[in-house]
N, C-alpha and C positions, 0 to 999 in steps of 0.2 A: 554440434548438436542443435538441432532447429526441429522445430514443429513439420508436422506436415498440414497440406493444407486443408485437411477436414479439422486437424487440431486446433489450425490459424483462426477458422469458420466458426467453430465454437466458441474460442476464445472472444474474440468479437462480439459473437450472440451474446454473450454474457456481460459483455463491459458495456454494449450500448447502450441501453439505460441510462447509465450513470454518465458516460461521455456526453450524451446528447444535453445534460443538465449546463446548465448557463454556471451555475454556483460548482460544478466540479470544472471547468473550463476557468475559472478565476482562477484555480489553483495554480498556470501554466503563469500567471501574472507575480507571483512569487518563486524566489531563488531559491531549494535546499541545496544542494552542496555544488560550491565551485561554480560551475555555469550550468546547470540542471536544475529544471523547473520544479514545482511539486508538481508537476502532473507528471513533466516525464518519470519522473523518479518513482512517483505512486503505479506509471505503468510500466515501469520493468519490474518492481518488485511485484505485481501482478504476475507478469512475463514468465518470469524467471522461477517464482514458486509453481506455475501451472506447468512449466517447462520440466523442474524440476519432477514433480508426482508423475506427470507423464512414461517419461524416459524410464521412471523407476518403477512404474508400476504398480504406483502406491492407492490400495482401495480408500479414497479419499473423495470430502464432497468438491468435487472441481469447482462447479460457479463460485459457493461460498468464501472458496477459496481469493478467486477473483476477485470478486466482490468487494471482500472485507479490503483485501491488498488496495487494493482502488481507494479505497475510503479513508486508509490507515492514518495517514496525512491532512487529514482533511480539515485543518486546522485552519484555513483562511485570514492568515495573516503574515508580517514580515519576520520571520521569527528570529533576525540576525536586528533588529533594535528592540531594546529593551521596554519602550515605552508600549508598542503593538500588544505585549503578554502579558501573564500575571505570573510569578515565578519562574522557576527554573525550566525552558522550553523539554528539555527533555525527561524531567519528570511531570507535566502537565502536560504538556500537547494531545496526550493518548486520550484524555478525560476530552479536552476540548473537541478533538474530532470525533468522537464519540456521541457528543452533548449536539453536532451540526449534522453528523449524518443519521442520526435519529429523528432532527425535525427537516428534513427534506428527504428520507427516503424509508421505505418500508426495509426493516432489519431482518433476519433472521440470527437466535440466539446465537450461532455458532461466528455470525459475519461479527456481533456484538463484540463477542469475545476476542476476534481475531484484531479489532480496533483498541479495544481496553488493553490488549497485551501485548500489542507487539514491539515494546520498548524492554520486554522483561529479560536478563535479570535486573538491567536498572531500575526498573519500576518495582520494587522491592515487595508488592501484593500478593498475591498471589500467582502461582506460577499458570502457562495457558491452560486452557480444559481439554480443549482439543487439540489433535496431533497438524490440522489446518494452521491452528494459531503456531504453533511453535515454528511449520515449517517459512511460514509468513516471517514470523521476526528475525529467524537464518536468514530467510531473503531479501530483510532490508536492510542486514546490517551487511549483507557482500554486497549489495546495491550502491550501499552506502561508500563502504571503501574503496570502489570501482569508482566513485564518480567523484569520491576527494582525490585520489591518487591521477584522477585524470585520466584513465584506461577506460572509459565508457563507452561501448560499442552501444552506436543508438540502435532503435531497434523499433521505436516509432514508424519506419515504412514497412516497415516487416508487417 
């Protein structure tokens, strides 16, 4: 299952922004899981959630979607030493990339909510608002166990 290429073009349109940022490209300078950057990782769960709506046809806000998935991470630090954080990374990281993609990019509520939640149900708050957010945190917890497990199909040339 792959995009086509009007869906590739979109996709793109939409993440440019944020890619061309110096501060979302630092992201690619930290590990989240096994050998996978946060950037790559922030852009397959991008990928892979707009992949997903896609294919399924789901009336949903596709950039937002993007968007938020991009930003999710956006935590700007080594989160495998202890000293770089404050607390437990995966009950904080959501607030922190929240707290950075707020002051370097213009949000809309729902990209907002897509960053505050997409650790949930561990994040024990409240659950997402939108059906964006939820599909977003499905898509970084497969993200996620693809690229512990080592089965990561990259998808950055694509």
């Amino acid at each position: 299952m792959k995009l086509t290429e009007t869906e590739k073009q979109y996709f793109k349109g939409c993440a440019a922004e944020l890619l061309k940022s110096d501060d979302v490209q630092l992201m690619d300078t930290f590990i989240q899981h096994a050998n996978v950057s946060c950037l790559e990782h922030s852009i397959s769960v991008a990928y892979y959630s707009y992949l997903l709506c896609k294919k399924m046809n789901l009336n949903v806000d596709y950039r937002s979607i993007i968007r938020g998935a991009l930003l999710h991470d956006f935590f700007l630090y080594d989160w495998h030493l202890s000293s770089d954080r404050k607390g437990l990374h995966g009950f904080t990281h959501p607030k922190t990339a929240l707290i950075n993609a707020e002051e370097h990019f213009s949000l809309n509520k729902m990209e907002k909510d897509i960053i505050a939640k997409h650790m949930w149900p561990l994040t024990l708050t409240t659950p997402p608002k939108y059906r964006e957010s939820l599909i977003v945190s499905l898509s970084d917890k497969f993200c996620s166990l693809i690229e512990i497990l080592r089965i990561y199909p990259s998808i950055i040339s694509h």
